[in-house]
DRENTIVEX-908219 format. One record per residue (C-alpha): residue number from 0; x, y, z. Coordinates in steps of 0.1 Angstrom, whole numbers, padded with zeros to 4 digits. Example, Ala and Ser with C-alpha at 12.3 -4.5 7.8 and 13.67 -1.06 7.14 Angstrom:
2
+-----+-------+-------+-------+
:   i :     u :     v :     w :
+-----+-------+-------+-------+
:   0 :  0123 : -0045 :  0078 :
:   1 :  0137 : -0011 :  0071 :
+-----+-------+-------+-------+
//
This chain:
492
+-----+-------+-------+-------+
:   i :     u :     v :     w :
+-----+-------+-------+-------+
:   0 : -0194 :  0194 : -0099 :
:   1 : -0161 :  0213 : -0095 :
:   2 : -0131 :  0198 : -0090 :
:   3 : -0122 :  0217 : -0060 :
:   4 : -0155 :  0234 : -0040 :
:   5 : -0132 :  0254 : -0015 :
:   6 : -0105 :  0272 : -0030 :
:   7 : -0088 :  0280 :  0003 :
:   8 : -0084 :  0264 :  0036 :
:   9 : -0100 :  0291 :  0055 :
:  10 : -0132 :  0284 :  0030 :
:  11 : -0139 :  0247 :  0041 :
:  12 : -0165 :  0235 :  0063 :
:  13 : -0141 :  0221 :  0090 :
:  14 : -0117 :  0254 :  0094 :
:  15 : -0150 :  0278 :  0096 :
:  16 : -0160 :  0251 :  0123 :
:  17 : -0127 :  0256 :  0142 :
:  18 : -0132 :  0294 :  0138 :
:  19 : -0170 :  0292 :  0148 :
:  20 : -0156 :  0272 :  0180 :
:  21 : -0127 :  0290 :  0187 :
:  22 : -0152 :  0328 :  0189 :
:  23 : -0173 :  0307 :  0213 :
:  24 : -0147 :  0307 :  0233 :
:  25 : -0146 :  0266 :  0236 :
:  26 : -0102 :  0266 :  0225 :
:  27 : -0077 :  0285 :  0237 :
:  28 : -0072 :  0314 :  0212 :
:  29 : -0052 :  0313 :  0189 :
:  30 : -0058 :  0278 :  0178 :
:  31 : -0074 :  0285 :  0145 :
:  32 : -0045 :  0313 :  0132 :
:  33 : -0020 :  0286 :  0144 :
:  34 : -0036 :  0256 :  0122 :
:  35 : -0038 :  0280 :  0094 :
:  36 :  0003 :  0289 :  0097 :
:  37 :  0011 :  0254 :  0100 :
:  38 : -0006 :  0239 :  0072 :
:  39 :  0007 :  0265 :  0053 :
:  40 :  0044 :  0253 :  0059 :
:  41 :  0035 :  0217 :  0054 :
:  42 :  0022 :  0228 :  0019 :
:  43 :  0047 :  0244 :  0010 :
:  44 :  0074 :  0217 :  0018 :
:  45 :  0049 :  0191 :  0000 :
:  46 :  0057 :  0214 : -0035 :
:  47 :  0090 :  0198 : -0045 :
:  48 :  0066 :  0166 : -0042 :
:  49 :  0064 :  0164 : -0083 :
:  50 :  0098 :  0168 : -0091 :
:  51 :  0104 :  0135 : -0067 :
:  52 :  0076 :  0112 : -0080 :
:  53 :  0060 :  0122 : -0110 :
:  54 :  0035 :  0096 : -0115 :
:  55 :  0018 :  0112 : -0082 :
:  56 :  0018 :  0153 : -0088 :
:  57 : -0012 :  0158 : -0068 :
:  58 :  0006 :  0149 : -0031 :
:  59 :  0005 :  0186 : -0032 :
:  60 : -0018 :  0215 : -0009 :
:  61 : -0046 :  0209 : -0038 :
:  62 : -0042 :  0169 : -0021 :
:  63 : -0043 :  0180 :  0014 :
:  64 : -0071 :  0206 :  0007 :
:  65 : -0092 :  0178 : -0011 :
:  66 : -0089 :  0158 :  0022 :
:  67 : -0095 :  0187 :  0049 :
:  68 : -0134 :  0188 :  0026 :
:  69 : -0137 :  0148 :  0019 :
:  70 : -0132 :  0150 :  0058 :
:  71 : -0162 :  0170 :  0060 :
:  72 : -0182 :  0149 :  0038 :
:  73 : -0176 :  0110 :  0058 :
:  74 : -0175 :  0130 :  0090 :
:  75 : -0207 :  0150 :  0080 :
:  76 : -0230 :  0135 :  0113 :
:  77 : -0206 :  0135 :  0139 :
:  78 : -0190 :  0172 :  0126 :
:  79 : -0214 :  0187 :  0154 :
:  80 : -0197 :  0166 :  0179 :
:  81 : -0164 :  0172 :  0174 :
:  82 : -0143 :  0198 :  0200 :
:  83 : -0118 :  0221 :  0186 :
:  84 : -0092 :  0200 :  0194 :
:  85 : -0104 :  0169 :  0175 :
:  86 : -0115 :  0195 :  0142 :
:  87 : -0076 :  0210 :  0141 :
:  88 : -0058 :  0174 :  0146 :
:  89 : -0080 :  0163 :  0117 :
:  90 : -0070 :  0196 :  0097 :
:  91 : -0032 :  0192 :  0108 :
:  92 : -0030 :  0153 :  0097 :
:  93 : -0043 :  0164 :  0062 :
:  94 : -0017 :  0188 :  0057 :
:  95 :  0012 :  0165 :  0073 :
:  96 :  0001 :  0128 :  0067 :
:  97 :  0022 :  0129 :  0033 :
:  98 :  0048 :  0147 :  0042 :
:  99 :  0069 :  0113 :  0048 :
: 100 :  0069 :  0110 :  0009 :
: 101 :  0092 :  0141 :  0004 :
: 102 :  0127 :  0131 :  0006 :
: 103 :  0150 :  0159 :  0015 :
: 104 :  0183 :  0158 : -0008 :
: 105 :  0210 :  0149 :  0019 :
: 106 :  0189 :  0116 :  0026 :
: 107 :  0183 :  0106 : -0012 :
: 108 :  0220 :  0095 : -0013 :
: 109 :  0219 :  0074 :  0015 :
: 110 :  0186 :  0058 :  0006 :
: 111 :  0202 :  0049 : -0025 :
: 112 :  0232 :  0028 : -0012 :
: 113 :  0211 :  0015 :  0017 :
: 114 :  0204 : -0023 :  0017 :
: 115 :  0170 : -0016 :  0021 :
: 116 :  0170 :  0003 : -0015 :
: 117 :  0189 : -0029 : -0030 :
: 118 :  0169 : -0055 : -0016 :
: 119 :  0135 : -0037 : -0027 :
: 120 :  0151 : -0029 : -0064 :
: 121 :  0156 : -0068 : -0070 :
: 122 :  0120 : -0076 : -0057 :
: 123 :  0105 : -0048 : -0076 :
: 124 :  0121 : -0060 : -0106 :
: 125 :  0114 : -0094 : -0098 :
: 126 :  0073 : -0084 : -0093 :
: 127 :  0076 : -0062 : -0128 :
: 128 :  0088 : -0083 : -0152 :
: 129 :  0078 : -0058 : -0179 :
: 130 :  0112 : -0035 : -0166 :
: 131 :  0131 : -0061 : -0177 :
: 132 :  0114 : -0066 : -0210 :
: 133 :  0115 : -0029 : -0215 :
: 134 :  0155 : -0024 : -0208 :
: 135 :  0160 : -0054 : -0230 :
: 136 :  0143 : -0039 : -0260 :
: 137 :  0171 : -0011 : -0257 :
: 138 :  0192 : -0036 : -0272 :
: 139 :  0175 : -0043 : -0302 :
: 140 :  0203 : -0023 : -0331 :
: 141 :  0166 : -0018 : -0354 :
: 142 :  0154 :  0011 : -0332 :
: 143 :  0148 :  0044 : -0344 :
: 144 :  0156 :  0073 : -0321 :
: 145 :  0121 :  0080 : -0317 :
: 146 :  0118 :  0045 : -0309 :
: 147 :  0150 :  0046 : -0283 :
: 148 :  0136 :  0079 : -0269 :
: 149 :  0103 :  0067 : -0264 :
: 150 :  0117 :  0033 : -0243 :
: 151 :  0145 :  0050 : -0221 :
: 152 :  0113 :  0069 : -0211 :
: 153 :  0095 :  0040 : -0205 :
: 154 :  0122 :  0031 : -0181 :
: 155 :  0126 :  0064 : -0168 :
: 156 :  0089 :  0057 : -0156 :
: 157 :  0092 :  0025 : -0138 :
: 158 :  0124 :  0035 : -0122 :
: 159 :  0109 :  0065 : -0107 :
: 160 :  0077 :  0040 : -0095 :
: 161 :  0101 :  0018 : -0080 :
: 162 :  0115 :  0048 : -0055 :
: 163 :  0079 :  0060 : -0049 :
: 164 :  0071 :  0023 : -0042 :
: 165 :  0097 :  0020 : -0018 :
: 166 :  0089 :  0058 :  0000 :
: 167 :  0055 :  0048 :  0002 :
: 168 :  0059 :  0018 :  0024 :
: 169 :  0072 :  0039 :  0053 :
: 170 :  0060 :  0070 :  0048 :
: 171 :  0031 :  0073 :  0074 :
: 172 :  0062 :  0064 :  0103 :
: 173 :  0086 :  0089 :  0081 :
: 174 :  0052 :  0115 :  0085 :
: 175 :  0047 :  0106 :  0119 :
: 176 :  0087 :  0117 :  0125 :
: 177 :  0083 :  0146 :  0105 :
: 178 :  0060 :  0160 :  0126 :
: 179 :  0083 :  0150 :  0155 :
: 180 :  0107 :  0164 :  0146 :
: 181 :  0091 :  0199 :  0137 :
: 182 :  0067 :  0207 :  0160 :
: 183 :  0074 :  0187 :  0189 :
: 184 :  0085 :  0216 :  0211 :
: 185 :  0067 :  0242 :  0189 :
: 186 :  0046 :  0263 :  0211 :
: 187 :  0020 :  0267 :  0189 :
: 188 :  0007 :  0237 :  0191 :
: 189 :  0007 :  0236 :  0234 :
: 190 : -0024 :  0234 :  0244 :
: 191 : -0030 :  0224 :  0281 :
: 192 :  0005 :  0219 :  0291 :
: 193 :  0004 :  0191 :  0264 :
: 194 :  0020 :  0195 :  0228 :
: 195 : -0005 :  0184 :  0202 :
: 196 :  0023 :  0170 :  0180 :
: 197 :  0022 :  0131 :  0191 :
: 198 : -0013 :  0130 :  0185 :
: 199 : -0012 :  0145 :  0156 :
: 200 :  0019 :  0122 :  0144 :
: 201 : -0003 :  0094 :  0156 :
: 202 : -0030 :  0103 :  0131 :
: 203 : -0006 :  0106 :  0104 :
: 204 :  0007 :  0070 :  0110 :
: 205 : -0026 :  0052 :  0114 :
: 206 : -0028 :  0061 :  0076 :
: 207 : -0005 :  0041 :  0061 :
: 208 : -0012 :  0007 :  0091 :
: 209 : -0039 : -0017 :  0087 :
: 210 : -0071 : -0010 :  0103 :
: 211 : -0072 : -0035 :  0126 :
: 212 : -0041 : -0017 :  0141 :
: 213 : -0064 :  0012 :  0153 :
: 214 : -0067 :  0001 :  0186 :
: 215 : -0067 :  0015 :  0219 :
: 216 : -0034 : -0007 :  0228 :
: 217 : -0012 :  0014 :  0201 :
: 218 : -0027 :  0047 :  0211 :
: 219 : -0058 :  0048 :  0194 :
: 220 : -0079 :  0055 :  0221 :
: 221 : -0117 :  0070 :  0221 :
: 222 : -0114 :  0088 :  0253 :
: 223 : -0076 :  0104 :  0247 :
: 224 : -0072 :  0135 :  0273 :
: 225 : -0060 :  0168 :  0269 :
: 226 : -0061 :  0185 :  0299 :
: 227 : -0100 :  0177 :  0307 :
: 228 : -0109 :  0174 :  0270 :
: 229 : -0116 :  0140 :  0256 :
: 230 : -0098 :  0135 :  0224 :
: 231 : -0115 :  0104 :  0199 :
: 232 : -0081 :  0094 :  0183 :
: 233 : -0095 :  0066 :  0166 :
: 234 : -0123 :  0085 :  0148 :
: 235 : -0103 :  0110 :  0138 :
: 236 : -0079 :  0083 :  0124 :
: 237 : -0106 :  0064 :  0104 :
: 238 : -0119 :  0100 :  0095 :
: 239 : -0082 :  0101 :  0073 :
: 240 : -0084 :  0072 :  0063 :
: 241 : -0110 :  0075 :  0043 :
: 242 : -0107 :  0115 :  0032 :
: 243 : -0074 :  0102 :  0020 :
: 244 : -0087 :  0069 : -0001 :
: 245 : -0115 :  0090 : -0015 :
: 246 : -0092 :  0115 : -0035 :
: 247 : -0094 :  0096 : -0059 :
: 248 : -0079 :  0122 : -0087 :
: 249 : -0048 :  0120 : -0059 :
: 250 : -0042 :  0085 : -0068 :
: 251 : -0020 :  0080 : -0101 :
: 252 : -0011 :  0042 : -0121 :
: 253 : -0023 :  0014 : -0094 :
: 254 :  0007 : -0008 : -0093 :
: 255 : -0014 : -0031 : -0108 :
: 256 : -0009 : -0016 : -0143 :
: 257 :  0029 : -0011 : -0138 :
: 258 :  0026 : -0050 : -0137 :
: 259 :  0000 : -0053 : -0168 :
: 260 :  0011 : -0025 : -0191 :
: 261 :  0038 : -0033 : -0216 :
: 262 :  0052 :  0003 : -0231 :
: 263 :  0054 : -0007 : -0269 :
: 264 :  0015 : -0003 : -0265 :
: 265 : -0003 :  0027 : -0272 :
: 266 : -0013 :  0033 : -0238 :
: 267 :  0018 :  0043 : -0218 :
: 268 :  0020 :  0052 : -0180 :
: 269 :  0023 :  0093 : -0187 :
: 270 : -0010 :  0090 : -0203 :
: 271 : -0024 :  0078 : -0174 :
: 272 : -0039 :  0107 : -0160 :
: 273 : -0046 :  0122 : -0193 :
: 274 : -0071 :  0087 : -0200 :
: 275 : -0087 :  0085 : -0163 :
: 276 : -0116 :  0104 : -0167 :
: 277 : -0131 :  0111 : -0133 :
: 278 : -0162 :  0129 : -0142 :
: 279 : -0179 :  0139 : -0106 :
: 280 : -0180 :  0123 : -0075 :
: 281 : -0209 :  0125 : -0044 :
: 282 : -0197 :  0115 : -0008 :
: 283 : -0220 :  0116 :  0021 :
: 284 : -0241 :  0095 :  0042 :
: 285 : -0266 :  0080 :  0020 :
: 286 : -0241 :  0072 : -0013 :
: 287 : -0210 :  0072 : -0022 :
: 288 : -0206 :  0072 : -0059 :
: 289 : -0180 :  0082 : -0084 :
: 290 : -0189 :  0089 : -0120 :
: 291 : -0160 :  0080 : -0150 :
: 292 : -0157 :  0077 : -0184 :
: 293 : -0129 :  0055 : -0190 :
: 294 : -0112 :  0052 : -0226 :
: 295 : -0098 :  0020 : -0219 :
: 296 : -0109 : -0012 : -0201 :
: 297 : -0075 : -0015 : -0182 :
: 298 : -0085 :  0016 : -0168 :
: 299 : -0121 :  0009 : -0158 :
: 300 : -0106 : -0023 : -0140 :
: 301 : -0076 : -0005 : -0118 :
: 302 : -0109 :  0018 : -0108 :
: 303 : -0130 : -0007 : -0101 :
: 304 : -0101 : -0026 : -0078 :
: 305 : -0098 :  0006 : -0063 :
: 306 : -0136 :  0006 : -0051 :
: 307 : -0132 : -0027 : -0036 :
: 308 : -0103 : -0011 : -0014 :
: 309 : -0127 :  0016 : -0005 :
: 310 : -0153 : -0008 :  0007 :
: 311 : -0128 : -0024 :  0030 :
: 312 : -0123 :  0007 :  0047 :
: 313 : -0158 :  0015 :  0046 :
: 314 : -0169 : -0023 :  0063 :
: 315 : -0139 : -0015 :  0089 :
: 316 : -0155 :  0018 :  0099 :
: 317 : -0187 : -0001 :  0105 :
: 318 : -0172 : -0027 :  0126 :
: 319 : -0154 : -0001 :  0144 :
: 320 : -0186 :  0022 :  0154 :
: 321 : -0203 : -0010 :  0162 :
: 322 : -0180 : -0017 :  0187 :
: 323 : -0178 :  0019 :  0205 :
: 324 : -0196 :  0023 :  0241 :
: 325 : -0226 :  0039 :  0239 :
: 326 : -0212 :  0070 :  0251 :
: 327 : -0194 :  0075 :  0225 :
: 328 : -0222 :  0064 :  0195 :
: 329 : -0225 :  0098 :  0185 :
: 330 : -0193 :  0095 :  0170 :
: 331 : -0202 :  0068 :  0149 :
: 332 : -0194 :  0079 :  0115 :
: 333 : -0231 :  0068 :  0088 :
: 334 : -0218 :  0062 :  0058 :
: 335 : -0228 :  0038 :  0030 :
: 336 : -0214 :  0003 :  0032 :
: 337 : -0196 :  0004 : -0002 :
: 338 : -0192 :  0025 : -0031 :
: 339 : -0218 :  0027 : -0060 :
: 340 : -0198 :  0017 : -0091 :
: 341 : -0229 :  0023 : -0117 :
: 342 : -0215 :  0056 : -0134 :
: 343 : -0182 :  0041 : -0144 :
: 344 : -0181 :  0028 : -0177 :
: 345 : -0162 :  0037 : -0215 :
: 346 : -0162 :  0065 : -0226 :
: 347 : -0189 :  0070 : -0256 :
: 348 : -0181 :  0085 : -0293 :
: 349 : -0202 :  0117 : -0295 :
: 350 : -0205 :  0110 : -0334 :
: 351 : -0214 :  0076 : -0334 :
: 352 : -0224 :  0073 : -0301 :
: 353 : -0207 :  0041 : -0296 :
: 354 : -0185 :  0030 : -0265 :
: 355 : -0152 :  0027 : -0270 :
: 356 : -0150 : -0010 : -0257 :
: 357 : -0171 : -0035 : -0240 :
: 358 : -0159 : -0038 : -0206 :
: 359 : -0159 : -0079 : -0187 :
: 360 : -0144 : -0090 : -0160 :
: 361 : -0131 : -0123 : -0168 :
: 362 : -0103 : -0144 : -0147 :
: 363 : -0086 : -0176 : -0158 :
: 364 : -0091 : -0204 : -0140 :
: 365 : -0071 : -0239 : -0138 :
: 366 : -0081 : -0272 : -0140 :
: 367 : -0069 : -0292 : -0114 :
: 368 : -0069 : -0321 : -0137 :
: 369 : -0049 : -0308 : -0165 :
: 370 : -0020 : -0292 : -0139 :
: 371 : -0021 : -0328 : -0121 :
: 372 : -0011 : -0343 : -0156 :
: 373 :  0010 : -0314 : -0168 :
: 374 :  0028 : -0319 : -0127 :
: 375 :  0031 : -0351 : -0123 :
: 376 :  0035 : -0371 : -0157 :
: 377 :  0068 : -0371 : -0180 :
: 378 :  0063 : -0339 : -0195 :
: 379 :  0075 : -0327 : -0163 :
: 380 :  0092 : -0357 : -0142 :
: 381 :  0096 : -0393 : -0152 :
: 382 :  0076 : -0410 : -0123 :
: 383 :  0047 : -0393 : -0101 :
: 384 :  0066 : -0406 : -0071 :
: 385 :  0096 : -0385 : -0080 :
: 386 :  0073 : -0355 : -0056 :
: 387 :  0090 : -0374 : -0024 :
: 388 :  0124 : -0364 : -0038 :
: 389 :  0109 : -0333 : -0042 :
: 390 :  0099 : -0331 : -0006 :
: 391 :  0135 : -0349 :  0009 :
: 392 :  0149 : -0321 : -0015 :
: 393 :  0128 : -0289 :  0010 :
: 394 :  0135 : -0307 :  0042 :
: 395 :  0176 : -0310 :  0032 :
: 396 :  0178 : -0271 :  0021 :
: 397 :  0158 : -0265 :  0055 :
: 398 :  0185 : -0286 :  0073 :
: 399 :  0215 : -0266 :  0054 :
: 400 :  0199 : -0232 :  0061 :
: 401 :  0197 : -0241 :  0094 :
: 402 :  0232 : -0251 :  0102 :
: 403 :  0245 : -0223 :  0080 :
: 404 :  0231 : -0201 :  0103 :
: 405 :  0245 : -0210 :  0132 :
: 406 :  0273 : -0216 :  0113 :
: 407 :  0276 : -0179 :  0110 :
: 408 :  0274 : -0173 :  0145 :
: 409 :  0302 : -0194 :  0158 :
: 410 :  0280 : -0225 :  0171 :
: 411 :  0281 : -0261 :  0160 :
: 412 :  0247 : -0279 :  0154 :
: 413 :  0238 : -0314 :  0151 :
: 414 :  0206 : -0335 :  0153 :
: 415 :  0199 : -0324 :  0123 :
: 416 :  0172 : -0349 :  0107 :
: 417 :  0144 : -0349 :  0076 :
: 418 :  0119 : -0381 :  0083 :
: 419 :  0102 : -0400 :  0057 :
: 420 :  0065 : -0422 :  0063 :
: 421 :  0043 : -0434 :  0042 :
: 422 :  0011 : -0446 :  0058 :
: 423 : -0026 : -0453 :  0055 :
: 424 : -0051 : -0432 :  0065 :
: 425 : -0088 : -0430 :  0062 :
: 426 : -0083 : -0449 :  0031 :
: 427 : -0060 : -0427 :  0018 :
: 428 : -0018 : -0432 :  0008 :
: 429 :  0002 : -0404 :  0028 :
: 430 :  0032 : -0392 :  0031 :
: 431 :  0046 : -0373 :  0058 :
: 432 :  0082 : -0358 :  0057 :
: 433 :  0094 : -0336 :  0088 :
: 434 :  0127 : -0315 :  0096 :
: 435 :  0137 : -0296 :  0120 :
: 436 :  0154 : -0270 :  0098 :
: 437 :  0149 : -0235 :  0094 :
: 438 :  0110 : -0236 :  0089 :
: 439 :  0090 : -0206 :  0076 :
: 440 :  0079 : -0172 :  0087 :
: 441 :  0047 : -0152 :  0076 :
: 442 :  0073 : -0134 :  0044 :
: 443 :  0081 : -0165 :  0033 :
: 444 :  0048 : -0181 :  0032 :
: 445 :  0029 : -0154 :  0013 :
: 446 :  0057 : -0140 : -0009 :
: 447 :  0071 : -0176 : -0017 :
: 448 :  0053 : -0210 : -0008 :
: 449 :  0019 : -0195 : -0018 :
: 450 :  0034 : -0180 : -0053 :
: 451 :  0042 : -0211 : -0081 :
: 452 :  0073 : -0205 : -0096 :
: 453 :  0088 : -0184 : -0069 :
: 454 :  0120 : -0200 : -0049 :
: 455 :  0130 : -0181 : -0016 :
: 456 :  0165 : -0196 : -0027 :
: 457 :  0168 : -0183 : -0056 :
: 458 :  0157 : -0149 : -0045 :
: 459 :  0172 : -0113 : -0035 :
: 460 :  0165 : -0117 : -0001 :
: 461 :  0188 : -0153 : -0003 :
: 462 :  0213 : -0138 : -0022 :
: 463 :  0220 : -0113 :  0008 :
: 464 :  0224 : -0143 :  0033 :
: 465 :  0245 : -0160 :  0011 :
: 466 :  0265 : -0134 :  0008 :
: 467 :  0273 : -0132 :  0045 :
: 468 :  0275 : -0170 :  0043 :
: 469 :  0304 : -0172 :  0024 :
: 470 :  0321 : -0142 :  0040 :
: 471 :  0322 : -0166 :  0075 :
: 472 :  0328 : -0197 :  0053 :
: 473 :  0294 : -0218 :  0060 :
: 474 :  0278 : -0211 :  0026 :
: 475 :  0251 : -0237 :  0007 :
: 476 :  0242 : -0244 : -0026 :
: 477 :  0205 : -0252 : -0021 :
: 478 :  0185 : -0281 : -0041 :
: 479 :  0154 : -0261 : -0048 :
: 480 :  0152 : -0246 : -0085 :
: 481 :  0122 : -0234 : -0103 :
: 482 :  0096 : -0233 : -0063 :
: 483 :  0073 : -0257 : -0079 :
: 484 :  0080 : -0287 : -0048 :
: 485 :  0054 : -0281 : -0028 :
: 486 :  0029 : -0274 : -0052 :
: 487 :  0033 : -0310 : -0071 :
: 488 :  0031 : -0329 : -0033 :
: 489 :  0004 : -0310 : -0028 :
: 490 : -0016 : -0318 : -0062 :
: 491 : -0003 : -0355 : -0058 :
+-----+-------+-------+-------+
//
């Protein structure tokens, strides 16, 4: 199967839809030449892509063409259905829906010294210990300069990951304002005394949000009007989703591997693409299935974890068409329920015929027993009971956070109070403490309690407050060291 079916955007199935439409007179005219101008300017722009994030070349018009025909291909029953306006607002979000990763020069600068930037460098380091690791070999006086040359690549790498991290979790918004910014008031895309750039920035967006944010509350609406033509913004957002996810050639080093690789291995991150073997690939309503021939088993897992992302989206699709109003089942996109993983496997020596590795799927798993022991006995503490200090120690940092806060503000606080019981209860010892301190938000709770090992004080994101802390005097030296606390009271 070729890599690329259409070689132009005039070629694909959706633009000789728009065109088909456009000489039935069902769109004002026009339309078609204006989509094809358009895209051509976003493509263009998306060219200095490479130079910005090299781990992902392919963000480029080969990407967006890709998506305007894997658009075709999930969409392939409801196609018929669409109006010209829905088919160019697909067409237009595949040419713009990346555009928030380019990063034009006069705002690299001030991305660089923003607080934002600083605060994501720490955590990304933090997440990747393997940076660290790598820098620190740079010190070793042994090297050879092949050796030296070959690291301060290495790092090179994961630097440039780290800024392509960071541009990627706002670039459907940074799209959406593109877009905005561009062709908001661009006559070419006025159709019905309405322009056609907020739904087309609203597209973009819905990209890079979770799907259960597609909802007719933000703007996703089935039934959106233009003029008297009914626009289905939420098809035509999961309709992207999905054309985008299912490039898969598009997508380069998971950040699962930037975690897992180490760089004094043979298999570095610019070999990446070289070693991911995407063979062929069928998308449509009865299958979809991807065929590779992986040369490592690293490489055969960060596909297969991709596939499992895909069959979110996929189930998310299918809850969403279940829920549509029969008027609008027709646009119920029928597609397989998840993707069939049966052609992906190593990569087989033509003289001997053997694969190069045997490929399992094996996790660790802890015993309960022996963490209780390693926890809770002398290796770690002196006395089991030593898990109340542990807890007095979280309510008493939640107390001084709390009052350093207000602190900071100018306002005196008291009642301040950590509360210690031990009771019986359904035949069970247990202990309660309580505070009224700070407490916990949802970013503390996933990135911190829920992660052994991890201390919110003794993290990036603390350092920052602490900093503005001691500028207004009120600063706090907090108990907690290694964010092991909770985790012994609650094996206890």
């Amino acid at each position: 199967m070729p890599i690329v079916a259409a070689n132009t955007l005039e070629t694909t199935r959706l633009f000789e839809r728009l065109k088909e439409l456009e000489t039935a007179g069902s769109c004002q005219p026009g339309l078609a030449g204006n989509v094809l101008t358009i895209c051509s300017e976003a493509a263009a722009r998306l060219k200095i892509f490479p130079a910005m994030h090299a781990q992902f070349t392919l963000h480029d018009d080969i990407h967006c063409l890709r998506v305007v025909q894997h658009m075709a291909s999930v969409a392939a029953t409801v196609v018929p259905h669409l109006n010209a306006i829905e088919i160019a607002l697909l067409i237009l979000a595949a040419y713009c829906h990346d555009q928030g990763m380019v990063v034009d020069a006069a705002e690299l600068d001030g991305i660089r010294s923003s607080d934002e930037w600083k605060l994501h460098e720490q955590n990304w380091i933090a997440d990747h210990p393997n940076f660290g690791e790598t820098v620190a070999k740079l010190s070793d006086p042994l090297l050879t300069d092949k050796e030296r040359q070959h690291i301060l690549a290495a790092v090179a790498d994961l630097q440039a990951a780290m800024f392509t991290d960071f541009i990627r979790r706002t670039h459907g918004e940074r799209s959406a304002q593109f877009v905005q910014r561009m062709y908001g008031g661009d006559p070419r895309l006025n159709l019905n005394s309405r322009s056609l750039a907020d739904l087309v920035a609203l597209v973009c967006v819905s990209h890079a949000q979770p799907a259960e944010s597609i909802v007719p509350a933000n703007g996703f609406r089935f039934d959106e009007l233009v003029g008297a033509t009914k626009i289905n913004v939420a098809l035509l957002s999961y309709i992207l989703r999905l054309a985008d996810v299912l490039d898969f050639d598009r997508e380069r080093t998971p950040d699962s591997l930037y975690r897992a690789i180490q760089f004094s291995s043979d298999i570095s991150l610019l070999e990446w693409q070289k070693h991911r073997s995407v063979t062929g690939w069928e998308i449509g309503s009865d299958r979809i299935v991807f065929a590779a021939e992986c040369q490592h088993p690293a490489y055969e897992r960060a596909i297969r974890e991709f596939f499992r992302w895909i069959n979110v989206e996929l189930a998310a699709v299918e809850a969403w068409g279940r829920s549509l109003p029969a008027e609008f089942q027709r646009h119920r996109l029928r597609l397989p329920q998840q993707v069939d993983a049966t052609r992906v496997g190593p990569l087989v020596d033509p003289a001997t015929h053997e694969p190069s590795y045997r490929y399992f799927d094996l996790e660790f798993s802890i015993s309960r027993d022996e963490i209780v022991k390693l926890l809770m006995t002398d290796r770690l503490y002196t006395n089991k009971s030593l898990f109340v200090r542990e807890l007095l120690q979280n309510g008493l940092d939640a107390l001084r956070y709390r009052r350093a806060l207000y602190q900071k503000d100018g306002v005196s606080l008291s009642d301040l109070r950590v509360e210690c019981e031990h009771i019986q209860e359904s035949g069970f010892d247990v202990v309660r403490c309580r505070d009224n301190g700070v407490g916990m938000d949802e970013h503390i709770v996933t990135r911190f309690l829920t992660r052994v090992g991890r201390s919110y004080y003794r993290s990036p994101e603390f350092e920052q407050e602490r900093a503005r802390f001691k500028a207004k005097g009120c600063d706090f030296d907090p108990c907690a060291r290694f964010g092991i606390g909770f985790t012994n009271q609650s094996l206890t």
